[in-house]
N, C-alpha and C positions, 0 to 999 in steps of 0.2 A: 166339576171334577168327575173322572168318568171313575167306575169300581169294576173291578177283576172278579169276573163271574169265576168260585170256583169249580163248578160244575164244568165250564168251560176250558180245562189246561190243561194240557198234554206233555204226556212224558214218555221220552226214549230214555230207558236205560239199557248195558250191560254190563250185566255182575250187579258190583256196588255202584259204577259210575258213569254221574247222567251224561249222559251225549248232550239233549235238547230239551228244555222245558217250554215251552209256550204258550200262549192264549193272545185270543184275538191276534192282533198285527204284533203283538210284541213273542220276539222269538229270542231265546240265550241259546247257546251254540257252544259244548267246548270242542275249540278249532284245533286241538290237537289231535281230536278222534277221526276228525276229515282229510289231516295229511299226511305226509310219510313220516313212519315213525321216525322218532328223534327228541331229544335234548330241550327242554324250554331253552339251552343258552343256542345250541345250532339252528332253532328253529327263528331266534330273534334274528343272528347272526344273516341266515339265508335274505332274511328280509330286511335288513341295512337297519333296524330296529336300531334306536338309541337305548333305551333301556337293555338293562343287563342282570344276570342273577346276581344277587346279592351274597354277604356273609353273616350269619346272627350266630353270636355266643348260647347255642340251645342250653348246655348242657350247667351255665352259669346262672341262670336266672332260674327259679322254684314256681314265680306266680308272678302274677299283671303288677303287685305290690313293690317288689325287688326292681324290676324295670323303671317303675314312676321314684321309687328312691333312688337309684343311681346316677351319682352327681358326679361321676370319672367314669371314663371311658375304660371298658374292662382291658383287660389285661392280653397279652397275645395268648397264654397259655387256654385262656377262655375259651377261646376257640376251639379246640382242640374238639374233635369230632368223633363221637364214643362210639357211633355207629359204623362210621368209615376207617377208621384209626389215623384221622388224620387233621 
């Protein structure tokens, strides 16, 4: 098993958000920072991506507890989105 020198790792940031962390041959990459701006859903979109953005009831759930008890599927109002009003 090989181990992650940390002396050895490198970081791009700007601001708060990293671009690149790396060490040795392994490199993370966020591939938003590399191409035209846009959308995680136009960015999948451009690229025939199967995956798609999702919806999650934020504003219905308190904690990780609430989640692992919910034995019904919330309600449409759940949805309902405090920061977007929508």
């Amino acid at each position: 098993m090989d181990y992650v020198d940390i002396n050895n790792v490198s970081i791009i940031k700007k601001g708060s958000q990293y671009i690149s962390v790396s060490t040795g041959d392994i490199v993370f990459k966020d591939i938003l920072s590399f191409t035209s701006p846009c959308s995680l859903e136009k960015y999948l979109k451009q690229w025939n991506a199967t995956a798609g953005k999702g919806i999650y009831p934020y504003s219905h759930f308190t904690c990780i507890e609430d989640i692992e008890n919910c034995i019904e599927f919330p309600s449409y109002e759940s949805f309902f989105n405090q920061l977007k009003k929508v």
